[in-house]
C-alpha positions in Angstrom: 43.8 78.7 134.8 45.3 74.9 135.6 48.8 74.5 134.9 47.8 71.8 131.9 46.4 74.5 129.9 49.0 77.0 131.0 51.6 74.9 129.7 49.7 74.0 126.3 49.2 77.8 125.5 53.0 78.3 126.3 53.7 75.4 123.6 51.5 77.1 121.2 53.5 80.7 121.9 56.6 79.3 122.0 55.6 77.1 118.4 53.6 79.5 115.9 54.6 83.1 117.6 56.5 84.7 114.9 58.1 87.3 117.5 59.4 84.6 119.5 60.3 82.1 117.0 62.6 83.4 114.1 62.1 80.5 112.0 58.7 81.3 111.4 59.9 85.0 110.4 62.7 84.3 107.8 62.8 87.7 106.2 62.9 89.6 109.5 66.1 91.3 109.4 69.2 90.4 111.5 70.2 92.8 113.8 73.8 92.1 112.6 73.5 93.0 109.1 71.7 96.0 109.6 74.7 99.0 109.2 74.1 102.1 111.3 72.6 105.3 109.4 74.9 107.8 110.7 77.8 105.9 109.1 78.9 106.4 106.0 78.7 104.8 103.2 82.1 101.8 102.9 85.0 103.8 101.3 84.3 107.0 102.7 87.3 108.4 105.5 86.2 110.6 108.1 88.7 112.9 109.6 89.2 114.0 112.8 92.0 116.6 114.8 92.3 115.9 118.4 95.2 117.5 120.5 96.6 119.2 117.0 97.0 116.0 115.1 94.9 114.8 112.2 93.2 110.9 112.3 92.1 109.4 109.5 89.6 106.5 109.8 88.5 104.7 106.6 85.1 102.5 106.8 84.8 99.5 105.9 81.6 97.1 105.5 81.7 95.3 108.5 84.4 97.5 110.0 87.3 100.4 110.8 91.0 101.0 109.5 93.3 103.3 111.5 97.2 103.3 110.8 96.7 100.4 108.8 94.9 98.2 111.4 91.2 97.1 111.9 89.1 98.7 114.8 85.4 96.5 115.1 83.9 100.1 116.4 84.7 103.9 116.3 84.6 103.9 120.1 87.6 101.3 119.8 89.5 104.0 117.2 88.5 107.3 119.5 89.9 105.0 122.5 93.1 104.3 120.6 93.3 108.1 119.3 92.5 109.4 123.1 93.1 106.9 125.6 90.1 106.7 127.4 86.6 105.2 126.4 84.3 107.6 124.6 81.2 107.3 122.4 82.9 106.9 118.2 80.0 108.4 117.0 80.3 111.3 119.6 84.1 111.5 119.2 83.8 111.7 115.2 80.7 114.1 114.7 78.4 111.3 113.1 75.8 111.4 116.1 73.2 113.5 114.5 73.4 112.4 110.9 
């Protein structure tokens, strides 16, 4: 195949592909809106005892509250409770909703 046509059909991709082009998918749904299905619903507080203390963690929409600040992730809250880095979903049960 010459490079002319190579570069036409790579026009055409890159123009009318809806996979590659999200303007030509507008309902597709963005990653960022779409909430994880092992969290709960907003409102709902999961609690967890590490080391013989209880943790409370309230969810929000788009994020976490723990002693009255905002966490973007569990992992950040389990990393704040613990110390070290470990998975939030993992830390607080949720993995096999």
């Amino acid at each position: 195949m010459n490079k002319e046509l190579q570069d036409k059909i790579n026009e055409l991709i890159a123009k009318y592909d809806p996979i590659n082009n999200r303007n030509l998918c507008p309902n597709r749904p963005n990653k960022k809106n779409i909430r994880d299905y092992r969290l709960p619903v907003p409102g709902t507080t999961i609690h967890k005892e590490y080391k013989g203390q209880a943790h409370i963690v309230l969810i929000l929409k788009d994020d976490f509250e723990y002693k009255q600040r905002r966490y973007k992730s569990l992992s950040a809250v389990a990393k704040e409770i613990t110390g070290s880095h470990w998975n939030g979903y993992g830390f607080f049960g949720l993995e096999k909703r």
